[in-house]
N, C-alpha and C positions, 0 to 999 in steps of 0.2 A: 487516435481512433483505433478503436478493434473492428479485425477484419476477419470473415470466414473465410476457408480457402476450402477449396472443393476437393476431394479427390477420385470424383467420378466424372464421367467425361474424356475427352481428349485432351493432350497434353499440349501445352503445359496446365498445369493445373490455374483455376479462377479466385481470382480475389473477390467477393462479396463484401462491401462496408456493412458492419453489424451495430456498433454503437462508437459515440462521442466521447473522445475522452475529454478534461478540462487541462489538461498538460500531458508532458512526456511520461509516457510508463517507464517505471525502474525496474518492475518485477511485477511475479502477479503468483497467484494459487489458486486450486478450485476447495470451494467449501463443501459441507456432506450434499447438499442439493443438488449439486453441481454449477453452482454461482461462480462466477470466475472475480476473486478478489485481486485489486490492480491497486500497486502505491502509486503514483505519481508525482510529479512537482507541484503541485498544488493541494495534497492528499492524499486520501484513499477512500475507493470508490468500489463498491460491489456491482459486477453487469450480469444482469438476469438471464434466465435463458432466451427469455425474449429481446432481449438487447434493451433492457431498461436499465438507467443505470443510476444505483442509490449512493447517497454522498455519506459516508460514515463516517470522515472527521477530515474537517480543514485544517490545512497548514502549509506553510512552504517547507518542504522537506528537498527543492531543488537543491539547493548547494550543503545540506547534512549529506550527499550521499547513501540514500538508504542500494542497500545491495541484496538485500533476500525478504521474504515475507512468508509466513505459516500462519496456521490457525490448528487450534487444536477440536477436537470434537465436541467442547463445549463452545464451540465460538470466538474462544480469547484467540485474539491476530496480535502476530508479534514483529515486526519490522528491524529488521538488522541495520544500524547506519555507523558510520565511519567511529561515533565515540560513545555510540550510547544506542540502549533496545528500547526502542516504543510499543508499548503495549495498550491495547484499545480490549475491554474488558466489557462484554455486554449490560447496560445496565437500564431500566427503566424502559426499553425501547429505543435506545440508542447507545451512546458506547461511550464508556469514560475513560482520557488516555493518561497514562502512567509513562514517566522515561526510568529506565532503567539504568544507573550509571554504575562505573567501578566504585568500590567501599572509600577508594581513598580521593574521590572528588563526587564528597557530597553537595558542594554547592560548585554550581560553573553557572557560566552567562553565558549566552549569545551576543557575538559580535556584527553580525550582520552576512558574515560568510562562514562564520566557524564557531566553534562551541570550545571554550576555552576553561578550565576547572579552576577556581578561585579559593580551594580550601576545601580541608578536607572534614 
């Protein structure tokens, strides 16, 4: 879940529930609108300023370990994870994603916990 926290008032400060997440947040960004961009285990999810929250690509990214996320000023989000960079690239109205691996494991598999390179 994202939460507001107040910093007006009396101390300690208040937690406000703002939006649902569909899993654990890894990371998160804000976009030019001020959208707050969240990876998850389950995805990655844009939450409005209004606590609306848009689904922009499913996947179990729980056990890839993603560790960072950006977006550039065109939109391209780019998700840092333990062997390889997922890139979600605006297209049609929704987003096409791209992994990004080292030159020398062009083809890997997933294992069901790991992402292992089978040739390069």
């Amino acid at each position: 879940m994202v939460l507001s926290i107040s910093r007006e008032g009396p101390l300690p400060p208040s937690a406000t529930f703002y939006a649902p997440l569909d899993g654990a947040p890894y990371g998160f960004t804000k976009d030019l609108s001020g959208n707050v961009i969240v990876v998850t285990t389950k995805g990655i999810v844009r939450v409005k300023s209004k606590g609306e929250v848009q689904k922009l690509s499913a996947a179990n990214y729980g056990s890839l370990y993603p560790g960072s996320v950006a977006i550039t000023s065109s939109g391209v989000i780019y998700v840092g994870m333990r062997h390889f960079v997922t890139r979600l690239t605006p297209a049609n109205g929704s987003y096409r994603e791209d992994w990004l691996v080292p030159a020398d494991c062009a083809k890997f598999r997933w294992t069901g916990s790991d992402c292992q390179c089978t040739g390069g």
